[in-house]
VEXDREN-2710 file (C-alpha; in Angstrom, 1 decimal):
% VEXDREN-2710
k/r/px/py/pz
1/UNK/8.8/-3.5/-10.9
2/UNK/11.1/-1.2/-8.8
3/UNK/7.7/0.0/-6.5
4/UNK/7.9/-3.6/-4.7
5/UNK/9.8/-5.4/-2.2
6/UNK/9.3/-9.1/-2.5
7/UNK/7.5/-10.8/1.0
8/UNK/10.1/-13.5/2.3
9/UNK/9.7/-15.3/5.4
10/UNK/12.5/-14.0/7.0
11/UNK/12.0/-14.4/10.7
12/UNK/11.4/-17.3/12.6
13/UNK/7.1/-18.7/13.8
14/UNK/7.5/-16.1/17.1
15/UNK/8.7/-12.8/15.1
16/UNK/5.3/-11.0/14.0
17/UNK/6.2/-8.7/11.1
18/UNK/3.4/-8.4/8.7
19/UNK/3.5/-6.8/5.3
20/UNK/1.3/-3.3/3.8
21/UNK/1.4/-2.2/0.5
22/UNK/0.6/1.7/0.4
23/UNK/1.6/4.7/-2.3
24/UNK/3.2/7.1/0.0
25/UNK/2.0/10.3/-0.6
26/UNK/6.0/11.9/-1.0
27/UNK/7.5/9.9/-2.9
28/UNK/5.0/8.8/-5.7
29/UNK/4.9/10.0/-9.2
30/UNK/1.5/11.2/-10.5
31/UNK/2.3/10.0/-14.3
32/UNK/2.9/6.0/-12.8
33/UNK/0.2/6.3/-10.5
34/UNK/-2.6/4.7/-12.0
35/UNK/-0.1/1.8/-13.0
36/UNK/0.8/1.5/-9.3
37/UNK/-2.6/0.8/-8.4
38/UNK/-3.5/-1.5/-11.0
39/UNK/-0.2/-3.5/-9.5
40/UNK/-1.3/-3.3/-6.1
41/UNK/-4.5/-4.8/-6.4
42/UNK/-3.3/-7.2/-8.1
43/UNK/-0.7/-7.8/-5.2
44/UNK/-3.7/-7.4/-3.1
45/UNK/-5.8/-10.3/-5.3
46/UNK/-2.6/-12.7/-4.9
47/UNK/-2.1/-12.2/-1.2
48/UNK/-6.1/-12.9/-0.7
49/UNK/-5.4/-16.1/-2.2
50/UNK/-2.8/-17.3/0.8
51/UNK/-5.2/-16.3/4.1
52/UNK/-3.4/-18.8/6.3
53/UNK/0.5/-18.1/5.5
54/UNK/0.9/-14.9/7.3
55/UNK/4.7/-14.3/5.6
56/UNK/2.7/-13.7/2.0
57/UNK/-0.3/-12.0/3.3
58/UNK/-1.0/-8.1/3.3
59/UNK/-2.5/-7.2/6.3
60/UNK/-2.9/-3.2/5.5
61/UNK/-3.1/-0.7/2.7
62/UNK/-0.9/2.4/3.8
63/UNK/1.5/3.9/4.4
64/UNK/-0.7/7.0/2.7
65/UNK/-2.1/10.1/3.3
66/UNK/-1.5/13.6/2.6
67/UNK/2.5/15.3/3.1
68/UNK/2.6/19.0/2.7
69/UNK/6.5/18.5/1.7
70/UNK/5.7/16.4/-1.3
71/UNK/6.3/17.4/-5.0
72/UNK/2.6/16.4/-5.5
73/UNK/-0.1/18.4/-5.2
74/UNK/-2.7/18.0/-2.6
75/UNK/-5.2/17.5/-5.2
76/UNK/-3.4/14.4/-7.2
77/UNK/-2.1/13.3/-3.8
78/UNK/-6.0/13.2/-2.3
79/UNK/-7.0/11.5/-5.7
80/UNK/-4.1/8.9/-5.0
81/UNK/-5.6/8.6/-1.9
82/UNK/-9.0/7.8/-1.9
83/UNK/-8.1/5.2/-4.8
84/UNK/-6.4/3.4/-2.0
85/UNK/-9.2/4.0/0.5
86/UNK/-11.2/2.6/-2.3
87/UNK/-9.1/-0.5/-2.3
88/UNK/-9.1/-0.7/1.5
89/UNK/-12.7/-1.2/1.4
90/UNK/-12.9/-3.4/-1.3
91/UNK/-10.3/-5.9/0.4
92/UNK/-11.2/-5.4/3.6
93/UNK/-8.3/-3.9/4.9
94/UNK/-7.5/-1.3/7.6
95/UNK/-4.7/1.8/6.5
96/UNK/-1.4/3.1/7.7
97/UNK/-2.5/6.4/7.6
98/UNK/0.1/9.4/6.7
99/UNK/-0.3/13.4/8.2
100/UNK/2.4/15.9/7.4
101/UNK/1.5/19.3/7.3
END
């Protein structure tokens, strides 16, 4: 679907780029939301299966938070949010926080 961005090796052994997978709190749409998570984790499931190729692996949930500028509300945005946390935990995973506002 349109939310993702394929993970290609792209960069030569030496370049460390590593992939997240986050809702950003400003651009999501409330109505997809619960669609988008279902796709990240299983993204999330997939990458868990490859722990030694670095080029396929998720390293972080994020970039998401809360942004005063969004078309969201703070209240669907903090629901979005502590789904991901949720998802953080259950993988493992640090965030990529976001703070506007």
């Amino acid at each position: 679907n349109e939310w993702f961005i394929p993970t290609v090796p792209l960069f030569g052994p030496h370049v460390h780029i590593y992939s997240t997978l986050g809702i950003h709190p400003k651009y999501f749409i409330p109505e997809f939301s619960q669609e988008i998570l279902c796709d990240m984790k299983y993204v999330l499931e997939k990458s868990r299966a490859y722990p030694h190729y670095r080029h396929k692996r998720i390293v972080a949930i994020g970039e998401c938070g809360l942004d005063e500028t969004s078309n969201a509300t703070i209240e669907q945005q903090m629901i979005i949010l502590e789904k991901q946390l949720d998802l953080a935990v259950q993988f493992d995973l640090p965030i990529v926080l976001h703070c506007r506002g």
